[in-house]
N, C-alpha and C positions, 0 to 999 in steps of 0.2 A: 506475467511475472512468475518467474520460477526462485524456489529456495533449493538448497542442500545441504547437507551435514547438519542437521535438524535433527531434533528427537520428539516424542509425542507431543502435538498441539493442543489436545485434548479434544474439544466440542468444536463443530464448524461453525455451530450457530453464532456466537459471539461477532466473529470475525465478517458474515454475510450483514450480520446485524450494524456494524460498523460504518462500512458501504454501503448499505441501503439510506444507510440516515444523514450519507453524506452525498446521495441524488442516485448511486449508482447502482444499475444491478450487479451482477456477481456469479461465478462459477467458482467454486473454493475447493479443492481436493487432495487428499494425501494418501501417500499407501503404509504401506503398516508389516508391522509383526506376521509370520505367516502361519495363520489356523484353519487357512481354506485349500480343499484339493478344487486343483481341475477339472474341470465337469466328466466324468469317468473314470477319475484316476484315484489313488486311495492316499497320496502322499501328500503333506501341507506344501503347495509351492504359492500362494497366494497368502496377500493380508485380507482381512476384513475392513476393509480402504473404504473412509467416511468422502462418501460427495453431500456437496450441499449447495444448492442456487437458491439465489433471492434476489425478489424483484420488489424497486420503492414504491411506499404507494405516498403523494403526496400530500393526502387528506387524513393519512391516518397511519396504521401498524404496518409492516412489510408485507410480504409473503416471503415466508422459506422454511426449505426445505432441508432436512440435514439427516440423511440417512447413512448407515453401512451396510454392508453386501450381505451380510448374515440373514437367513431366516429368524434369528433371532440374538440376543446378547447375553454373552454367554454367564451372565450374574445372573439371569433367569436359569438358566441349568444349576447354578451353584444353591441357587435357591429350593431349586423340586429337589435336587440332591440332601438337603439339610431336612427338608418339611417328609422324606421319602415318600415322595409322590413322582409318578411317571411325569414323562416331556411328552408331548404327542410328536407323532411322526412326522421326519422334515423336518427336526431342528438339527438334528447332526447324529452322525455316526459313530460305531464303536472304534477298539484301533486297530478292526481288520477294514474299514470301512465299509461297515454295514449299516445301514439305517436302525438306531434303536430308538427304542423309550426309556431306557434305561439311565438317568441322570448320572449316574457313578462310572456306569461305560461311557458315556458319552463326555464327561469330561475326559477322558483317556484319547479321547476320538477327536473330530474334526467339524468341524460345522459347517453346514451345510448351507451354501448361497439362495439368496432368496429368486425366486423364481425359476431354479433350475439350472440352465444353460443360459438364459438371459443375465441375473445374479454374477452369473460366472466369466460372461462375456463383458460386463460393466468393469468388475473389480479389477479384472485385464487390461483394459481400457485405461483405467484409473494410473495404473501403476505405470504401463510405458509413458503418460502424461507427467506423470509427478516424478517416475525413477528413472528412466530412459532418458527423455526429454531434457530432465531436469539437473542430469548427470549424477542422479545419488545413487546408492544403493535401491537393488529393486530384486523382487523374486526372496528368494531363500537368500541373496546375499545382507537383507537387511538383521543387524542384530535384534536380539530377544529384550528386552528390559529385564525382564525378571530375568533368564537366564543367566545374563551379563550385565547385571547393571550396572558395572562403573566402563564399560566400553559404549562411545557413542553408537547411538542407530544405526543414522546416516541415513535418515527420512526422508523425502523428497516432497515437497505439496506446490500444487499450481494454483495462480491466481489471475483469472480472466475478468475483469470490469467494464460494463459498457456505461458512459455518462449520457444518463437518458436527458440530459438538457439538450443536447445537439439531438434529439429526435422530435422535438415541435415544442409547443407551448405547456408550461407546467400544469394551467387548469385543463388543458384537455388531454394529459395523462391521467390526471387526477378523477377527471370523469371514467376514461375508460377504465380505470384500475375497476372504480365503486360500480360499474356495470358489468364487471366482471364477477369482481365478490354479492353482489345483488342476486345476480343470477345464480350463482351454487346457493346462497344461503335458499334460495327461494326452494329448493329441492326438496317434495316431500321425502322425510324420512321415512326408513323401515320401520325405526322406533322414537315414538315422540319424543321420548327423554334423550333424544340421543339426536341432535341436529348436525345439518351436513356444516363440518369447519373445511377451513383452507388449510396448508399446513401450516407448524407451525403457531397456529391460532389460540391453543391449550394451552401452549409453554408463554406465548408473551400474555396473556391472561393472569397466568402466574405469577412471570416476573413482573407486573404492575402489581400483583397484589404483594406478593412480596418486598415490592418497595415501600408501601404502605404498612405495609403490617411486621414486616419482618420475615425469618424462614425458620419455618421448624425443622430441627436437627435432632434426630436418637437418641437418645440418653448413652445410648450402649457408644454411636459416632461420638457424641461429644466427648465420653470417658475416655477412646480411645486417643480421642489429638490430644487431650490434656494430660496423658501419659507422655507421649514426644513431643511436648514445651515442657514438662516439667525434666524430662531427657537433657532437654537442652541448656538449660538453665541450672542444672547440676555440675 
C-alpha cells in the first residue's frame, strides 16, 4: 500500500508495532525533508528516510527495526553544539561539504549516510518506493516543515505486510521465532554488562516499563508545552 500528500509520520516503530501484533510482518518506509547529499556530491538531494521492518513473534514481544539513513540524528549535533564538545568523524559535513567535528559547521552542512555508499544507496532506494512509486513528492521536490510550514510536504511512505498465518502453523512459528532469539541472546558479549539484544528489544523494555510506571519528562519539556496550552487557552 502506498500513501501521498502526507506530511511527517513521525517514529515507524509505532506503526510496524501495530502489524506485528495483528500476526503480520511488515516493511514500513517514507522519505523525507532533504539533509543528505549523494554519495560524492556536496548538495542535499536526499531525505534521511526512516525504514523499519518487523517481524511477529507469537509467544512474546516483536522484532523491529526502525532505523534512518543518517550516521547519526541530528539532535545529537545540536546537542555537542550546546555542551561545545566535538562530533566525531562521519557524522556530517561542513557547508562546503567537508567532513567536520565541528558541531556549529556541521549544523550548516549535511549529514552524512550511514555506511557510506550503502547509507546512500538505501535512502535512494527508499524514496523512489515511497516518492516515485507512490506518486508524491520525492528528491528536493518534497517541501521543508520548518522552512514552509503551512505548505503540505507531500510525503510519500510505503507499506508492505506479509500475513504470516498463511505460512504454517502459529506454534511452530512461535518455536522458530524463540530459536532464533535463543540463539543471539546466547552470544557471549564483549562486555558483560552489555548483553547481545534483538532490535528494537530496549525501547519495548521501556515502553512496558513505562506503562507501568509512567514516563519521565524535563522539567525544561514539560515548561515548555505548558507554555503552548496555556497559548492556547488564552
Amino acid at each position: 500500500m502506498f500513501a501521498r500528500d502526507s506530511n511527517h509520520f513521525g517514529p515507524v516503530m509505532p506503526y510496524l508495532s501495530d502489524a506485528c501484533r495483528q500476526g503480520f510482518a511488515a516493511v514500513i518506509a517514507s522519505n523525507a525533508t532533504t539533509t543528505i547529499a549523494p554519495w560524492g556530491g556536496r548538495e542535499a538531494k536526499l531525505g534521511n528516510n526512516p525504514l523499519g521492518i518487523g517481524v511477529p513473534n507469537p509467544a512474546g514481544d516483536p522484532v523491529l527495526l526502525d532505523i534512518a539513513m543518517s550516521a547519526v540524528a541530528r539532535a545529537k549535533i545540536r546537542t555537542a553544539a550546546k555542551a561545545g564538545e566535538p562530533i566525531p568523524p562521519g557524522w556530517a559535513t561542513d557547508a562546503s561539504g567537508r567532513t567536520t567535528t565541528d558541531p556549529s559547521a556541521a549544523l550548516d552542512g549535511l549529514l552524512l549516510p550511514f555506511g557510506g555508499h550503502q547509507g546512500y544507496g538505501l535512502a535512494l532506494m527508499v524514496d523512489l518506493l515511497a516518492g516515485v512509486l507512490a506518486g508524491a513528492s520525492f528528491l528536493t521536490g518534497v517541501s521543508s516543515w520548518n522552512l514552509n510550514p503551512e505548505r503540505p510536504q507531500d510525503l510519500g511512505h510505503v507499506f508492505l505486510v506479509v500475513d504470516t498465518s498463511r505460512l504454517g502453523a502459529a506454534d511452530a512459528f512461535s518455536a522458530r521465532m524463540r530459536e532464533f532469539s535463543e540463539t543471539l541472546h546466547a552470544t557471549t558479549p564483549i562486555d558483560p554488562g552489555q548483553p547481545v539484544r534483538l532490535p528494537g528489544e530496549s525501547e519495548l523494555a521501556a515502553y512496558h516499563r513505562q506503562l507501568a510506571e509512567g514516563v519521565d519528562v524535563a522539567a525544561a519539556d514539560l515548561a515548555a508545552l505548558q507554555v503552548i496550552v496555556d497559548g492556547r487557552h488564552a
